[in-house]
C-alpha positions in Angstrom: 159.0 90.6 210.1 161.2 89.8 212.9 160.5 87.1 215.9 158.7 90.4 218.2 156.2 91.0 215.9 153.4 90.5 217.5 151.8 90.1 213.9 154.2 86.9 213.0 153.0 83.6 212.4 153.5 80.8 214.9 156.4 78.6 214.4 156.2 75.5 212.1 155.7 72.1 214.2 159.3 71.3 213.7 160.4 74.5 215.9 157.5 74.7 218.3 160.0 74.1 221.3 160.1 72.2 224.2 156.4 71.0 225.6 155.7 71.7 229.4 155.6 68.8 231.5 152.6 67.6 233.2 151.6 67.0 236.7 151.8 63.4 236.6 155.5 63.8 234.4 156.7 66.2 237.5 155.2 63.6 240.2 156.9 60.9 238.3 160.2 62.2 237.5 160.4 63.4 241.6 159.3 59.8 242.8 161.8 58.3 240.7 164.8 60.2 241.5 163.8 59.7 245.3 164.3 56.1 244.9 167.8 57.0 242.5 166.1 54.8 239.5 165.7 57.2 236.5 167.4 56.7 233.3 169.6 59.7 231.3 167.5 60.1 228.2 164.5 60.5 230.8 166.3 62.9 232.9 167.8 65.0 230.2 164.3 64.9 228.7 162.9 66.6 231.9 165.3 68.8 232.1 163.9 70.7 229.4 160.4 70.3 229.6 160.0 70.8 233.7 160.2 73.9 235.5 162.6 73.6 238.7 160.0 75.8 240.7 157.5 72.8 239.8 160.8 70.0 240.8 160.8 72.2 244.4 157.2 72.2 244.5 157.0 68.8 244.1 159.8 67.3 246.2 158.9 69.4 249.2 155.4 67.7 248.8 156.5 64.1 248.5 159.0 64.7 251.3 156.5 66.0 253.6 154.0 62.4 252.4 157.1 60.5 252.8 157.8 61.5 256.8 153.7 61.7 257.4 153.7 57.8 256.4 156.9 57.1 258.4 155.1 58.5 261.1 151.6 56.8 261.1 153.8 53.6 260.5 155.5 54.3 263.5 153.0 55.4 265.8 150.8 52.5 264.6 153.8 49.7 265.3 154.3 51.0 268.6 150.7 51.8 269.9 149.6 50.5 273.0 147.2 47.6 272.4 
């Protein structure tokens, strides 16, 4: 049998590959790097386990959370008693 078999067995535990990342991982790892505090074994670990559509996804989305509370915050300091 040869790995596109579709007959094959799954791969042992060892050589299951790299796990997907979760929502919270992706959230966490685009927070961090916002603030420039993530650590190399962390990065290289996402790397492999987070897609770059769901990095984009992400950073677009605490970008635009990031300017909507600058802009509340502003708005509210300089408001008009």
């Amino acid at each position: 049998m040869n790995s596109s078999d579709p007959h094959a067995p799954p791969p042992p535990d060892g050589d299951a590959g790299p796990r997907h990342a979760g929502f919270l991982q992706v959230l966490g790892a685009v927070f961090s790097s916002f603030f420039g505090i993530r650590r190399k074994a962390a990065g290289e670990r996402d790397m492999v386990s987070i897609k770059p559509l769901h990095v984009i996804v992400a950073g677009v989305l605490g970008a635009a959370f990031l300017v909507a509370t600058l802009v509340l915050l502003v708005s509210y300091i300089t408001r008009k008693g």
